[in-house]
C-alpha positions in Angstrom: 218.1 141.2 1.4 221.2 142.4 3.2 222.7 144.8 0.6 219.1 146.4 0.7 219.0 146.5 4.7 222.3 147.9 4.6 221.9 150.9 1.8 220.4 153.6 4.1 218.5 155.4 0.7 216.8 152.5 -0.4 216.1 151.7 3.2 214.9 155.1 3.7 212.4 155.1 0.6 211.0 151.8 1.5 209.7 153.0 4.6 208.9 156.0 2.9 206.5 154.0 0.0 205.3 151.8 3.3 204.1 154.8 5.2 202.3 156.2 2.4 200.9 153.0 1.4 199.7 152.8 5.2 198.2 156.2 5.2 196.1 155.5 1.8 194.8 152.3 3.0 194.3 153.0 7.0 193.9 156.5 6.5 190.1 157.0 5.1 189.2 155.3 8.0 190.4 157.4 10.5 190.6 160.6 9.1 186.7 161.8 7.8 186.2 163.8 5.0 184.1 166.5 5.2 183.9 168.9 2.3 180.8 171.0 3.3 181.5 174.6 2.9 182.8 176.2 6.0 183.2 180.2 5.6 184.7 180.6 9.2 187.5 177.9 8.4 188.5 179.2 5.5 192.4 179.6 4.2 193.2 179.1 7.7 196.8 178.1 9.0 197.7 174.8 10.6 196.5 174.0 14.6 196.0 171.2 15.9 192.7 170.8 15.1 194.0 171.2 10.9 197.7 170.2 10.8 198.1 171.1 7.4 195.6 174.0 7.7 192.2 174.7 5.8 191.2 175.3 1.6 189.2 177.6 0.3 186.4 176.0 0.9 187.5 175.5 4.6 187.8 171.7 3.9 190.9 170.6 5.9 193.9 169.8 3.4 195.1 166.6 5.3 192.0 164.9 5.0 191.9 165.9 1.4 195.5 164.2 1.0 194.6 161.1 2.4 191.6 160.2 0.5 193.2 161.3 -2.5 196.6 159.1 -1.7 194.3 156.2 -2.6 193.8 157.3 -6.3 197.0 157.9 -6.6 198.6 154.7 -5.8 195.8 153.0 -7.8 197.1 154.9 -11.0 200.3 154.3 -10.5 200.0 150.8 -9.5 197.9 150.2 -12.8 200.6 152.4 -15.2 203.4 150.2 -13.5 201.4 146.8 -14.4 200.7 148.7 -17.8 204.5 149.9 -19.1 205.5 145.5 -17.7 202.8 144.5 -20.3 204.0 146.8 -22.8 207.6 145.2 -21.8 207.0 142.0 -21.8 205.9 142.0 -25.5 208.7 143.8 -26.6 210.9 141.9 -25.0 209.2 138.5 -26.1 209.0 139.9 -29.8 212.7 141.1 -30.0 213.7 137.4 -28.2 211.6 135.3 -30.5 211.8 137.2 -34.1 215.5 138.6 -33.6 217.0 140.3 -36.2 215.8 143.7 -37.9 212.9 143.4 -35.5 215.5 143.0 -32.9 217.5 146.3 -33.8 214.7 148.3 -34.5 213.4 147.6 -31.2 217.0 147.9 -29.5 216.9 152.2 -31.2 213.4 152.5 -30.3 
């Protein structure tokens, strides 16, 4: 736990992956979503009222970001548990048959 305290990048992306995991679970509930159809509001720049400014549609694009960041890490958390799984068996396979099995799977 030192060495990680004390090597600033990984530091640095931790707190990165822990924000981001904060703003796709806290988020939704702070920030509405409202994707009615706003012709005055459209394509506009960022304010204060928009920080990241307005779509097309005049939907506001941070609001957009955060309910979407919740997807997201569900995908990836699943394809992470999915290539383990994958690994696992390989690995167990390659450990327990050994051999050709073992070398094929070494090039593959």
């Amino acid at each position: 736990m030192r060495t990680f305290l004390t090597n600033r990048k990984a530091l640095a992306g931790a707190v990165i992956l822990f924000l981001y995991f904060l703003m796709s679970t806290v988020g939704p509930q702070v920030i509405p979503l409202d994707l009615s159809y706003k012709p005055a509001l459209r394509l506009k720049p960022p304010s204060l009222a928009h920080p990241l400014g307005t779509d097309v549609q005049g939907c506001d694009t941070l609001a957009q970001i955060v309910h979407g960041s919740r997807d997201v890490l569900l995908v990836s958390f699943l394809a992470a548990i999915f290539a383990i799984g994958i690994a696992v068996i390989v690995g167990v396979t390659s450990g327990f048959v050994g051999g050709l099995v073992d070398q094929i799977f070494m090039v593959v």
